[in-house]
C-alpha positions as a Python dict, from the first residue, in 0.01 Angstrom:
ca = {
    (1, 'X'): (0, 0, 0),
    (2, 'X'): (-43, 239, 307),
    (3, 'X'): (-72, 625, 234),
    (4, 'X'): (90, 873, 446),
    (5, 'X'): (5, 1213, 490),
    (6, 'X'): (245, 1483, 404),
    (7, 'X'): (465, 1570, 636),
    (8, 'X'): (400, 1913, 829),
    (9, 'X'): (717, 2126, 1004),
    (10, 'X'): (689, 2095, 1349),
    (11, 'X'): (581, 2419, 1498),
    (12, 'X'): (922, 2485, 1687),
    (13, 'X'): (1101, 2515, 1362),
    (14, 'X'): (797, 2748, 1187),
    (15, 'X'): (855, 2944, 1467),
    (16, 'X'): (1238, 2993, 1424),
    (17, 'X'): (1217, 3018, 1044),
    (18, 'X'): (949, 3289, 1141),
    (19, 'X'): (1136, 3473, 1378),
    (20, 'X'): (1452, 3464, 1144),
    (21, 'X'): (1242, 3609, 873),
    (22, 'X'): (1107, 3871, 1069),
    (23, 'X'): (1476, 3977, 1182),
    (24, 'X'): (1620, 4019, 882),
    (25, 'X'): (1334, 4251, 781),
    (26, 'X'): (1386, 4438, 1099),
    (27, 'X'): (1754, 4484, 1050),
    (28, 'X'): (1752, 4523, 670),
    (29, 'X'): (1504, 4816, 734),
    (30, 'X'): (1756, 5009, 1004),
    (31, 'X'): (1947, 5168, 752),
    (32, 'X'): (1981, 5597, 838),
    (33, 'X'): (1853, 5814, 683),
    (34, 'X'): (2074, 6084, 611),
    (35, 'X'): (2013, 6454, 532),
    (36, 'X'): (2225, 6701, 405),
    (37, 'X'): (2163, 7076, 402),
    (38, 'X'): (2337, 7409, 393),
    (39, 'X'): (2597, 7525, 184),
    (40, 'X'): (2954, 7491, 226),
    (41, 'X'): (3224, 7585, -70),
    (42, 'X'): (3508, 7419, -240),
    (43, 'X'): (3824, 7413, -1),
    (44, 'X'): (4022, 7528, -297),
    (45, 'X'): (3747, 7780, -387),
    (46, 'X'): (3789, 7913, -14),
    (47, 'X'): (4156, 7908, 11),
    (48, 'X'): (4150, 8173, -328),
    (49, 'X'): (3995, 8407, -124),
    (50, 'X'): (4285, 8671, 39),
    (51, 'X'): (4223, 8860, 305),
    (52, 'X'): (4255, 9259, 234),
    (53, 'X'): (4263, 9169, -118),
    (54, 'X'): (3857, 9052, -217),
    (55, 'X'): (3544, 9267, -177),
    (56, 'X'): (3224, 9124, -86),
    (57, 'X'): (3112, 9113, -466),
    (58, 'X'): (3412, 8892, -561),
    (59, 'X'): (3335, 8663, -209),
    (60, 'X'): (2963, 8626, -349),
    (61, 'X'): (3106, 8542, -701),
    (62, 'X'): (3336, 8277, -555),
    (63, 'X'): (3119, 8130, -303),
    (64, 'X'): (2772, 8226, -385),
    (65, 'X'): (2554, 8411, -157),
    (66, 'X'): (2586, 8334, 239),
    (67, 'X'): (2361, 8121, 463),
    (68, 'X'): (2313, 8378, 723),
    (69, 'X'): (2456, 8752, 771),
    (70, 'X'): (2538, 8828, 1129),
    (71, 'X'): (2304, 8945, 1378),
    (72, 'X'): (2386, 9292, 1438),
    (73, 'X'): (2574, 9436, 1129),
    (74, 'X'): (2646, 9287, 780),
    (75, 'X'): (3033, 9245, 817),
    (76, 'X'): (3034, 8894, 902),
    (77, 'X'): (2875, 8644, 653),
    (78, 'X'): (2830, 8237, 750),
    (79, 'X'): (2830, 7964, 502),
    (80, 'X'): (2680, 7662, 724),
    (81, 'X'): (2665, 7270, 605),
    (82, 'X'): (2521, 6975, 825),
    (83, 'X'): (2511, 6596, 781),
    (84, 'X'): (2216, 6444, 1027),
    (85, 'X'): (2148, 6087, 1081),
    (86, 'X'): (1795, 5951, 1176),
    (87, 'X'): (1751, 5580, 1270),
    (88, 'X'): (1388, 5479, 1256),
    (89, 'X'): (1178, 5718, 1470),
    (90, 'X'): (1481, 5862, 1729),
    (91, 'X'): (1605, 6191, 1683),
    (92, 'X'): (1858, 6297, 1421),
    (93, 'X'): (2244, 6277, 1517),
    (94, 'X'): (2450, 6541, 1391),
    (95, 'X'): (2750, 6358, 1204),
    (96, 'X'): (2891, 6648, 1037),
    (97, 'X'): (2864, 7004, 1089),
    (98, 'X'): (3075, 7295, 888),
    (99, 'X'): (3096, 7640, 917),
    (100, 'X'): (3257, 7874, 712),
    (101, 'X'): (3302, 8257, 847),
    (102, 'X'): (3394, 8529, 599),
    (103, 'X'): (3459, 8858, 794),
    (104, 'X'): (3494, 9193, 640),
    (105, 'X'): (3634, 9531, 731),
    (106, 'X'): (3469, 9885, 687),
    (107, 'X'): (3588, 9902, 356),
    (108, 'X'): (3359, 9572, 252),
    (109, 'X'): (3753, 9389, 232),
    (110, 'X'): (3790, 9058, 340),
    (111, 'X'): (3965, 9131, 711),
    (112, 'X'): (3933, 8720, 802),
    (113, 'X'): (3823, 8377, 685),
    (114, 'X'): (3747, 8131, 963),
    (115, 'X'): (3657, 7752, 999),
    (116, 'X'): (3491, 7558, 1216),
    (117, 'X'): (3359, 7230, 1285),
    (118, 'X'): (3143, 6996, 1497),
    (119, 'X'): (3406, 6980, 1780),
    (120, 'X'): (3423, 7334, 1792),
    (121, 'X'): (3034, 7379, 1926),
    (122, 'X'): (2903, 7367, 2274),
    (123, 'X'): (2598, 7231, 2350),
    (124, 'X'): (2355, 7478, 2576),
    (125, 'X'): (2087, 7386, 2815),
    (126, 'X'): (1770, 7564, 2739),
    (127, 'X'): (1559, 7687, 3009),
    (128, 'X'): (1277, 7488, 3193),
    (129, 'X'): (1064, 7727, 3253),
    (130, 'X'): (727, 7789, 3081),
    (131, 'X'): (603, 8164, 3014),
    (132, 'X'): (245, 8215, 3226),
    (133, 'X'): (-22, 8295, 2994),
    (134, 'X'): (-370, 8481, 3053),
    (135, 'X'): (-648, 8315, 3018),
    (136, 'X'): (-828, 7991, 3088),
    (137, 'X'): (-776, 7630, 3046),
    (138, 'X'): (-1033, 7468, 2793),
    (139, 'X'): (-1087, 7059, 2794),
    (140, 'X'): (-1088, 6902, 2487),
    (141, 'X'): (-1426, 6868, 2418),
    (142, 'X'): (-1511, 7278, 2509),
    (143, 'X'): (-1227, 7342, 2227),
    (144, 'X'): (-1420, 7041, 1987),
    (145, 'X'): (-1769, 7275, 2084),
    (146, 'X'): (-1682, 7563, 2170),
    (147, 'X'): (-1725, 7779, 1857),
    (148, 'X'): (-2088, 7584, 1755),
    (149, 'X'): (-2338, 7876, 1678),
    (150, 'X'): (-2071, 8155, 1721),
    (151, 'X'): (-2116, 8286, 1365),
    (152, 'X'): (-2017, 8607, 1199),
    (153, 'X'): (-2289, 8801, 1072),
    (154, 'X'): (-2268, 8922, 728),
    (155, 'X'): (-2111, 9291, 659),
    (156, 'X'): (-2371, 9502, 485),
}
């Protein structure tokens, strides 16, 4: 009677098996995350509203209070909604985007409701260019130090 070891897998196929494993971890954990914020009403909630016909106090009753008033007065009110998408560690993509505007006339009347999507937006270029600042440029170990023995003394 001879005895035989067990028999090992040969390193190529470890290696595969391996590999295989660690794929199917990698693609089982690229699922989005997605986040959704903002408030956006009912389409038939929306199309109740008239225009000439509801007062801001019968908008807010409908569709609850907006997201942001304009800028410069209080005639305009936005209801905004977004849908973001965020693979791993890369910036979010913007998937869905709604806005709602409610417009209203001197008399606090509805004069307009508008609405507007992702397609409608423009994407801007923001400006290189860094705003000079007085002052002087610390390393990092004067800003780790620099406050040793600079204590306030107590107020009598």
């Amino acid at each position: 009677m001879t005895f035989s070891p067990p028999r090992r897998p040969r390193p190529a196929t470890a290696a595969i098996g391996a590999a295989a494993l660690a794929a199917a971890f990698a693609l089982a954990a690229c699922q989005p995350r997605i986040d959704a914020r903002g408030n956006l009403p009912d389409p038939d909630t929306v199309a109740q509203i008239q225009p000439g016909v509801q007062s801001r106090a019968e908008v807010a009753d409908l569709l609850g209070s907006p997201s942001v008033e304009g800028t410069f007065d209080d005639k305009t009110w936005y209801y905004i909604s977004g849908r973001t998408e965020t693979y791993a560690f890369f910036a979010p993509k913007v998937v869905d985007q709604q806005v709602l505007v409610v417009e209203f006339d001197d008399a606090g009347l509805v004069s307009g409701v508008e609405r507007y999507g992702v397609e409608d937006g423009r994407a801007i270029d923001p400006v290189g260019r860094e705003t000079p600042t007085s002052g002087q440029e610390l390393t990092f170990l004067q800003q780790l130090f620099g406050n040793l023995g600079r204590f306030n003394k107590p107020v009598d």
